[in-house]
N, C-alpha and C positions, 0 to 999 in steps of 0.2 A: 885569495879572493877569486870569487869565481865569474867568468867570462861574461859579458853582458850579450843583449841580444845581436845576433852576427848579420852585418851588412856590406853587401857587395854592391861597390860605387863603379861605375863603368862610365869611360867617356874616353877619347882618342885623344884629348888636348892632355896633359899630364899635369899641366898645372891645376886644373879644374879637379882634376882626380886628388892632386896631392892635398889641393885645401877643403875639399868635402871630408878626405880620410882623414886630415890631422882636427876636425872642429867633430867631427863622429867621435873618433878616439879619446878626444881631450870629454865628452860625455859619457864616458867609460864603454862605447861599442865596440864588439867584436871585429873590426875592418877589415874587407880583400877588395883590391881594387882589379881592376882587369881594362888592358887599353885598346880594346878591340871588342867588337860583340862577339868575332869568333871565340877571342879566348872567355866573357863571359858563359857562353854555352856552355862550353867546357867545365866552367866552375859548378855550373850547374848540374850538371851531370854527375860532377862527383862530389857534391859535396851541399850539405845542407846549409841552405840560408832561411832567417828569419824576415828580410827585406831586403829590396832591390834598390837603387837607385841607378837609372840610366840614363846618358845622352839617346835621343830619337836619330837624329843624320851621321853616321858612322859608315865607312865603306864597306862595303861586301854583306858583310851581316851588320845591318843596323838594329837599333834602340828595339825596334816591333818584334825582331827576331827574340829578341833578349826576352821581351816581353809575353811572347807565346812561349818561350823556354820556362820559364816562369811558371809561368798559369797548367802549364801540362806538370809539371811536380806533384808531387801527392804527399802532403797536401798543397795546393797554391800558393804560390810565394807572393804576395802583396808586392805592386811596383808601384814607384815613384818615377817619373819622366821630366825630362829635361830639355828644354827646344829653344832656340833664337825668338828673340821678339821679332813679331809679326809673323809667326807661323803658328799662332793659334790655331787654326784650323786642322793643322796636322797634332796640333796637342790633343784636340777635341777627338779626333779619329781614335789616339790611343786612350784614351778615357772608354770610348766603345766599346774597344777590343778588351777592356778590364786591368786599363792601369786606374791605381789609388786616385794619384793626384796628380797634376804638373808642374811646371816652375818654367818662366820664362827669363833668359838669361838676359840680360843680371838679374840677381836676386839676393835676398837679403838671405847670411847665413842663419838667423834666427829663426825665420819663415822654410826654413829643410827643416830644422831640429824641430818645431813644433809638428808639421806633418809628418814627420819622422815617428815622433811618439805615439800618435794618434792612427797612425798604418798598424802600428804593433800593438796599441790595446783594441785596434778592430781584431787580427787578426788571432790574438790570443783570445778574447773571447767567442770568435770564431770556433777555435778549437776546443772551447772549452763546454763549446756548446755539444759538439761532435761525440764528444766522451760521455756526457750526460745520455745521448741518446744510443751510446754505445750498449753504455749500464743499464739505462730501458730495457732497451732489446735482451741484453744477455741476463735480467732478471725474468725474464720473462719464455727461457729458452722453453719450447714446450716439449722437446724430446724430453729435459729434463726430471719433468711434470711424473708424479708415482709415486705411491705408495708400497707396489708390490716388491719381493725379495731382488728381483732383477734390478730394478732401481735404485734400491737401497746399496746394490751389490757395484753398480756403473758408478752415483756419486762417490763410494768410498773409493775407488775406483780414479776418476776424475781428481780428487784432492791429493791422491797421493802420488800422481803421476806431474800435478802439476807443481811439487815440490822439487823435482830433478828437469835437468835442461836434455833431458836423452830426447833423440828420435824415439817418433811415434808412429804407428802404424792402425788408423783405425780399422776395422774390421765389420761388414752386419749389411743388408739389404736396404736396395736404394727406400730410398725414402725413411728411413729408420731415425735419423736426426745424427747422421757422421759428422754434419760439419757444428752444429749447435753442442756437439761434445767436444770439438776441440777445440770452437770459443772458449766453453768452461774451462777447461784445462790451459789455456792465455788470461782468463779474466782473475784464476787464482793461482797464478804465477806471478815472480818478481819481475816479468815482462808486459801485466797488464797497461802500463803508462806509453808503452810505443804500440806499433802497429799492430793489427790483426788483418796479412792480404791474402785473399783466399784466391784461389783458378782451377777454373775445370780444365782437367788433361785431354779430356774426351772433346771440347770444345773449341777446339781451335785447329788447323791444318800444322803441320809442322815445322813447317817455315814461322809461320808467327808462332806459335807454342816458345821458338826458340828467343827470337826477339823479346818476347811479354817477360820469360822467363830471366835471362839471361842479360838484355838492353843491345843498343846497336850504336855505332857513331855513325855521325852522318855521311852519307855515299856506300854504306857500306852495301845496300843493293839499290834496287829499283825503288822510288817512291820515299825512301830515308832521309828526310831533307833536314833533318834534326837527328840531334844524339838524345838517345831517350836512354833512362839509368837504370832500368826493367825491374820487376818487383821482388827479385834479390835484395837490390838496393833499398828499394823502396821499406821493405821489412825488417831493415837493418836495426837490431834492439828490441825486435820483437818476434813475430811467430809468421811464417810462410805457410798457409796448407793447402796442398797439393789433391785436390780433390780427383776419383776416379785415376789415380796413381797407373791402376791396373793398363788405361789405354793408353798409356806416352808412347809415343815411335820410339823404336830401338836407337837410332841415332843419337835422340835425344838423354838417355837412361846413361849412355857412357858419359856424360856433360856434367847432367846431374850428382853421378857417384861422385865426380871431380872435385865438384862444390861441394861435397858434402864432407869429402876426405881432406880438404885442406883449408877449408873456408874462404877461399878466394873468386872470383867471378871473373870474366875475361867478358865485355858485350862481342856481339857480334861485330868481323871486319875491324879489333882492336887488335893490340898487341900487349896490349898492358892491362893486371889484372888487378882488381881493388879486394880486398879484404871487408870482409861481412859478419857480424855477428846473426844469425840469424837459426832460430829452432826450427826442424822443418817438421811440421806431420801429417800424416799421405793417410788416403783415407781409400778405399775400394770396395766393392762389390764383387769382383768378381777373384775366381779361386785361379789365387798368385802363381800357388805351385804349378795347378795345370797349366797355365802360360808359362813355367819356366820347363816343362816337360815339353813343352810345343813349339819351344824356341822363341817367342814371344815377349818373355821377359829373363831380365840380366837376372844370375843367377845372386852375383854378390851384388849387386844392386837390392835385391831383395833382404838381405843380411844385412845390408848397412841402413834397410827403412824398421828393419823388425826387429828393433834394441828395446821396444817397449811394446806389446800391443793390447789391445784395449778393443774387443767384442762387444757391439752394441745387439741387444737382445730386438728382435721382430716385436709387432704390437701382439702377434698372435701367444707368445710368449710371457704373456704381459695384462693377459684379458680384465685381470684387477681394475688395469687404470685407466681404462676406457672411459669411463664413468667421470672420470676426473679431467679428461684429454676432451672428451666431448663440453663437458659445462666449462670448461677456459675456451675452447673457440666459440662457443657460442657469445659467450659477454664480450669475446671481442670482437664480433660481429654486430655486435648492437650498435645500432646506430644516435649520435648523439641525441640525445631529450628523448631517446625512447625509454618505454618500457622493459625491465628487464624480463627474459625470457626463462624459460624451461623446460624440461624434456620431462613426458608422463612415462612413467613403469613400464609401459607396452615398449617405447619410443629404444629408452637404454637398454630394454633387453635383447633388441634386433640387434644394436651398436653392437652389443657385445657377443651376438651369435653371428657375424659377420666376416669373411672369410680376413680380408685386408691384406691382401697380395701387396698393394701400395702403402701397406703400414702408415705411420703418422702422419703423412703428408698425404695420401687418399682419405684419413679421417677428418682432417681440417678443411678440404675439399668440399668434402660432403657435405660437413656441419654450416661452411659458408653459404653453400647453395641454398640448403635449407632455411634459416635464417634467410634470404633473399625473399624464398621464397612461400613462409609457411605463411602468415598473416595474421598467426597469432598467439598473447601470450604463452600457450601452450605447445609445445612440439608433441605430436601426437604419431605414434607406431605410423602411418599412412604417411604422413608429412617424409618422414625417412627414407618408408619402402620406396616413394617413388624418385628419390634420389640417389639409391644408391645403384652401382651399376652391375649389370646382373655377371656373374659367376661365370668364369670361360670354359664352355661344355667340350674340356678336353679331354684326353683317355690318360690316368694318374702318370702313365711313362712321358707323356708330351708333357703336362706340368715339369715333371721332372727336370725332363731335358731342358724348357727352358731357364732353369733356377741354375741350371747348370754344375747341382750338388754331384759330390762324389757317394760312393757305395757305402762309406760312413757317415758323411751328412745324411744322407734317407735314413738310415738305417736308427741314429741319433732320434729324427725327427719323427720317426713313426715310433717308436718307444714313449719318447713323450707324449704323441697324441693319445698311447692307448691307456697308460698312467691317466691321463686329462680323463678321459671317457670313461675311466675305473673309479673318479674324484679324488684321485690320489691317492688308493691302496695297492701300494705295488707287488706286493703279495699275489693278490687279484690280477694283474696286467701281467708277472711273470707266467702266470697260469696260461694266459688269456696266449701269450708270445710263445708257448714252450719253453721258457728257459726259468732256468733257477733264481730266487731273488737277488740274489747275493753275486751276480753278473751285471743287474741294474746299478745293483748298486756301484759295482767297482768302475763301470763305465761311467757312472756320475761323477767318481773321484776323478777319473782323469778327465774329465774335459772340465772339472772345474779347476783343476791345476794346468791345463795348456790357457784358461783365460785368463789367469793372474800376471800383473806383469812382472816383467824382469825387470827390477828398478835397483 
């Protein structure tokens, strides 16, 4: 029979603990008791609870501590508090700070149990609210959004990658929807029912990068006044992704490999290291090898993130689905009771003659502004022009240099542009390039075989 919901009863008097845990347990509960707030934290840190029940007056680390341990969880642990008659007032305080309910001592054991239930079907349809809006969102992924050969080619792609538990490696320029592909590849996984926690690497200093990453106990430096279980733990059963992979501090990247080579985690200022089920997959921008040419990035660090990788195509790549990417953020820019909107012939053929340096997330940009600002059922060519932002009058080496491609990527990308400006007769664009067709072609073979993953 399997374990009922798991509750951790805290209080210093032991008899008070013993007969909370033996009237939980005789209700089939999961029970851990702990006689200290200190060692509650503790539990909390390593281990997932479905409800708290604590004493408030405890030495050193009292009930509140317990109670902010709690609440900082992800998700929130629902408390129940426990106080002396006549110390209402400090019950009330914890109510504030977001405890459930409280109970003044004495108390009837009936009156736990019925609050007890009623904490847990708040909390579970809490969470069940969560998920619903998880599946919103990830119905609605709009990198996903396409018709043309590229998308067809990422979905089949995404299905079959999300059939295997390998490290991922996404690959493709910012704003291209890195991370809305590796929702998909968790949401049709046998991990879609736990977490999905995402972090930018590029977003945090290195000291926290470490903490958020990895957890810390409390004292471990300055300002740690709590043990936090950092989002290893937290993704424990489900999928971790490491967004901008490319910028971790080097210190960091030897950490990482560690966790990734044995599954275990160690927080910060610990000595003891908890075990994790946890897939990870890293997403970048930026060209990995040349950071490992520049010392920059771990060399097997890179071998242990790139067991699968998975190339998200640019919108320019994609010009098909423009068409398609523009009319979904438009209606979701509409505002409730309005009319709905639409874009005239003039309007989508700018969209789609547009450079989109910022690929999907500069289109959805746009299409929001506009919508703000057009005034009427029609989006009209003019509506557009004057919201899109105009083209950076670089000299084609400075583009270059900032995309930061190598002498094969240009080389890749300017074949396709002149194929595009040929409308797709390659015959014509080998002409046009010097070189024989039968060169296009075989460089199409191989970089469609370096995109497939190794699954």
């Amino acid at each position: 029979m399997s374990a009922g919901p798991r509750v951790l009863v805290v209080d210093d008097h032991l008899e008070m603990v013993k007969l909370l845990a033996d009237q939980l347990s005789a209700e089939a509960y999961d029970v851990t008791t702990a006689s200290s707030g200190e060692e509650a934290v503790r539990c909390l840190a390593a281990e997932r609870f479905d409800l708290v029940i604590t004493d408030l007056r405890m030495k050193d680390v009292d009930g509140f501590d317990v109670l902010d341990a709690a609440k900082a969880c992800t998700p929130p642990v629902p408390v129940l508090v426990m106080t002396a008659f006549g110390a209402v007032d400090t019950a009330v305080a914890a109510m504030k700070r977001g405890a459930a309910h409280y109970f003044t001592k004495p108390f009837a054991l009936d009156e736990v149990l019925i609050y007890t239930r009623r904490a847990l079907e708040a909390s579970s349809l809490a969470a069940e609210n969560r998920a619903l809006r998880q599946q919103a969102a990830g119905a609605q992924a709009p990198a996903l959004i396409g018709t043309s050969a590229a998308m067809h080619e990422l979905r089949r792609v995404v299905e079959r990658v999300a059939q295997t538990d390998a490290t991922v490696l996404v690959r493709g320029e910012s704003g291209s929807g890195k991370e809305l592909v590796a929702r998909g590849i968790h949401e049709a996984s046998a991990r879609h029912r736990s977490a999905f926690v995402a972090v930018n690497c590029s977003a945090l200093p290195a000291n926290l990068l470490e903490s958020e990453l990895f957890g810390h106990v409390r004292g471990a430096f300055t300002g740690a006044t709590m043990n936090r279980r950092g989002l290893f733990v937290e993704a424990d059963g489900g999928t971790l992704f490491l967004d901008e992979i490319g910028d971790m501090p080097l210190e960091l990247q030897a950490r990482l490999l560690r966790v990734l080579q044995d599954g275990t985690v160690r927080p910060v200022g610990s000595d003891r290291a908890k075990a994790t089920d946890v897939r990870v997959i890293a997403a970048t921008h930026q060209d990995l090898e040349r950071r490992i040419r520049e010392g920059l990035f771990r060399n097997d660090l890179f071998y242990r993130l790139n067991v699968v990788r998975v190339r998200v195509p640019t919108l320019r790549e994609r010009r098909e689905d423009i068409r398609l990417l523009a009319e979904h953020f438009l209606e979701k820019a509409r505002r409730p009771g309005a009319a709905a909107a639409r874009f005239s012939a003039g309007a989508l053929a700018l969209l789609e003659q547009h450079g989109w340096r910022g690929n999907v997330r500069e289109l959805e940009a746009v299409v929001e502004r506009v919508a703000v600002f057009c005034g009427s059922a029609t989006v009209e060519r003019e509506h557009v022009l004057s919201e899109l932002a105009p083209q950076p009058a670089t000299s084609p080496l400075g583009a270059v240099l900032d995309l930061g491609w190598s002498l094969k990527q240009l080389e890749d990308e300017y074949i396709r542009a002149v194929i595009d400006a040929c409308g797709g007769n390659k015959t014509r664009a080998a002409e046009i390039l010097g070189i024989d067709v039968s060169t296009i072609h075989r460089r199409e073979r191989a970089k469609d075989s370096s995109d497939v993953p190794r699954v």
